[in-house]
C-alpha positions as CSV (number, residue, x, y, z in Angstrom):
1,X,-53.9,-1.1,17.6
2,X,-56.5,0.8,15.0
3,X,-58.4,-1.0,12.6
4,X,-56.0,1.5,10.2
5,X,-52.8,0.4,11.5
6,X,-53.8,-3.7,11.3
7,X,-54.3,-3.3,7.6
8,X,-51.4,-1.0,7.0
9,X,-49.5,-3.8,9.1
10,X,-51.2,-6.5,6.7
11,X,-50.4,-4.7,3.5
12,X,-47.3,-4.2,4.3
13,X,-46.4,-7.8,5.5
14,X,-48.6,-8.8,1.7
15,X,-46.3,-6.4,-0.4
16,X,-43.0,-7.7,1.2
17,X,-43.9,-11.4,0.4
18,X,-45.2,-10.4,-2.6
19,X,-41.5,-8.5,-3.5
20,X,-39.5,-11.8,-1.5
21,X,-37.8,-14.1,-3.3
22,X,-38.9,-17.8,-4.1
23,X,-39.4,-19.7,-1.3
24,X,-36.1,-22.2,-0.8
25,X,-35.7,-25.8,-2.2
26,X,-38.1,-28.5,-0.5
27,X,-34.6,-29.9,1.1
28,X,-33.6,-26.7,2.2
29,X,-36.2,-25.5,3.6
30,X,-37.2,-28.7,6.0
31,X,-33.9,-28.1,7.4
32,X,-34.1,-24.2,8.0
33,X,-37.5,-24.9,9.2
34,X,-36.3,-27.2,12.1
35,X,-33.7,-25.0,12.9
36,X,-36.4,-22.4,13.6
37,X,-38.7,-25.1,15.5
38,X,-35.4,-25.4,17.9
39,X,-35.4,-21.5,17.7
40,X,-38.9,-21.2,18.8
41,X,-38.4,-23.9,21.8
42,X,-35.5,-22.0,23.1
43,X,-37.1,-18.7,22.6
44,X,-40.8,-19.8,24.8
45,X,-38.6,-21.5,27.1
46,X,-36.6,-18.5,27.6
47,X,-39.5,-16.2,27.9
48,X,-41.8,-18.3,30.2
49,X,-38.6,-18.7,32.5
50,X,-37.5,-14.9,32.1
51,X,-34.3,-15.2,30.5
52,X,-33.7,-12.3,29.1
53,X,-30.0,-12.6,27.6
54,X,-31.1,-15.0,25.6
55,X,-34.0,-13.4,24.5
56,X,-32.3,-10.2,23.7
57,X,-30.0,-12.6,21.7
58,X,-32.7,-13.9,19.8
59,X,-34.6,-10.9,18.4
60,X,-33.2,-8.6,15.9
61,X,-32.0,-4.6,17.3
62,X,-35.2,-3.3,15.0
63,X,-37.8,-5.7,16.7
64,X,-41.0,-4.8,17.1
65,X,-43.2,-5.9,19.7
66,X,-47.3,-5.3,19.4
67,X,-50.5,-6.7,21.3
68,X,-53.9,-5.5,21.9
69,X,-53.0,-3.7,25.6
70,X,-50.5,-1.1,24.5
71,X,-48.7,0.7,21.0
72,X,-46.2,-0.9,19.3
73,X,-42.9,-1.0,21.4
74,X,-39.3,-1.5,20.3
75,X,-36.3,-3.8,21.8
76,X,-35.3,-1.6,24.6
77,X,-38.6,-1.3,25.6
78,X,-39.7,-4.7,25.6
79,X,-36.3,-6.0,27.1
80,X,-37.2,-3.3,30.2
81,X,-40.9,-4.8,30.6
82,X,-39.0,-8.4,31.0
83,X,-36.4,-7.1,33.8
84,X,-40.3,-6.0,35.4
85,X,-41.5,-9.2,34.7
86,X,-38.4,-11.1,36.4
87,X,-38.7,-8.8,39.5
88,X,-42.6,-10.2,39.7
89,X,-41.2,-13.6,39.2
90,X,-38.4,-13.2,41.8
91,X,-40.5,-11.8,44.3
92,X,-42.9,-14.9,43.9
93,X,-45.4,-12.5,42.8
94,X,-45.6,-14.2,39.5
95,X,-45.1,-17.7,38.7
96,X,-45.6,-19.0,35.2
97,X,-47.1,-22.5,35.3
98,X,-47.5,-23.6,32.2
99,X,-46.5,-22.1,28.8
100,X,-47.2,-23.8,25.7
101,X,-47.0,-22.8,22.1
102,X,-49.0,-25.1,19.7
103,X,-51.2,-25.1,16.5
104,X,-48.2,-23.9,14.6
105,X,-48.0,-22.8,10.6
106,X,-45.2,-21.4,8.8
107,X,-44.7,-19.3,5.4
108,X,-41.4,-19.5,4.8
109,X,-39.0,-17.6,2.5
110,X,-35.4,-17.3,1.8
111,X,-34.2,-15.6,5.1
112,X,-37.8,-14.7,6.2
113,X,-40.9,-16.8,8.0
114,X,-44.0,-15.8,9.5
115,X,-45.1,-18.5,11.9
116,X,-48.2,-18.2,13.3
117,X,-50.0,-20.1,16.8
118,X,-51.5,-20.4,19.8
119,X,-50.2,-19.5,22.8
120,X,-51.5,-21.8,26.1
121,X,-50.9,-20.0,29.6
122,X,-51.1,-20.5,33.1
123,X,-49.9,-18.0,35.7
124,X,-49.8,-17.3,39.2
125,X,-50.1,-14.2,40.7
126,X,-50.1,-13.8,43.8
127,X,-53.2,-16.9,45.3
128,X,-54.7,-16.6,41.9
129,X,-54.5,-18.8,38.8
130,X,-54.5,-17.2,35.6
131,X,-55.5,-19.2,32.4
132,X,-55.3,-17.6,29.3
133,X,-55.0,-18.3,24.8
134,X,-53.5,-16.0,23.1
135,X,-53.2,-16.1,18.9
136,X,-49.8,-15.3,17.8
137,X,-47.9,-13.5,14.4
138,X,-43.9,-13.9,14.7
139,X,-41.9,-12.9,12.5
140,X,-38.6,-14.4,11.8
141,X,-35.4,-13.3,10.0
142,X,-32.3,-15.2,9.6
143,X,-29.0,-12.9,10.5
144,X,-25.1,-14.3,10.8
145,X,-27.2,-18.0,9.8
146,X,-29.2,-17.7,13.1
147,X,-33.3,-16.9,13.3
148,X,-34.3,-14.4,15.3
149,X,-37.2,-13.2,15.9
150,X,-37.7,-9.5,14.2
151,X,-41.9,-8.9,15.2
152,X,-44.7,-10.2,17.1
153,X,-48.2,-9.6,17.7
154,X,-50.8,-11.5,19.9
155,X,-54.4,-11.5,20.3
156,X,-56.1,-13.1,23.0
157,X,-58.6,-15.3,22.8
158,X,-61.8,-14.9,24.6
């Protein structure tokens, strides 16, 4: 992504804060928060073991998906690059070792929260081991009283 379209992103993100409610009650929002920490868990579990009906249960049918290798891509998209994935997986080409999201902060609005991280993994592909850190941007919505996960963007780390 462009230098252009990170600060459109960021202004963008900025304004709709800026526009966003109040964030919730102290009370209220320890508990939505939890309820995302378990959505997170299941989500990075899901993902490192390629589960992808729950995943595609957990992000919203506008998600938007963005790193530093390709454009921005959109559910279907991103759901078809996980059936790849699993294929790589199933085919012992690709085993995911270790997959560990830590360093975690949350903003956290009525029905909206940006968490942001660090992302810990270890693959296998083919005789090679693969470590890598990645930074990550989710954002969360809730919809039906569920979060899901509506955007993401990661960055690795050198």
């Amino acid at each position: 992504m462009n230098s252009f379209k990170i600060i459109l992103f960021t202004l963008s993100v900025a304004l709709f804060l800026h526009c966003s409610p109040n964030p919730k009650s102290e009370e209220t929002s320890a508990a939505s928060k939890e309820k995302l920490l378990v959505a997170l868990q299941k989500f990075n579990t899901a993902f490192q073991h390629g589960d992808i009906k729950t995943l595609d249960s957990m992000i919203t049918d506008t998600y938007v998906h963005t790193n530093g290798t390709s454009q921005a891509i959109h559910k279907s998209i991103w759901l078809s690059y996980l059936k790849k994935r699993n294929a790589r997986i199933a085919n012992g080409e690709l085993e995911v070792l270790h997959y560990e999201m830590g360093d975690l902060g949350f903003v956290h609005y009525t029905d909206f929260a940006i968490v942001t991280g660090r992302v810990l993994v270890t693959n296998r592909i083919s005789q090679d081991t693969i470590e890598n850190q990645y930074r990550v941007t989710h954002l969360w919505v809730i919809e039906n009283g569920n979060w899901k996960r509506a955007g993401f963007h990661d960055g690795r780390i050198k």
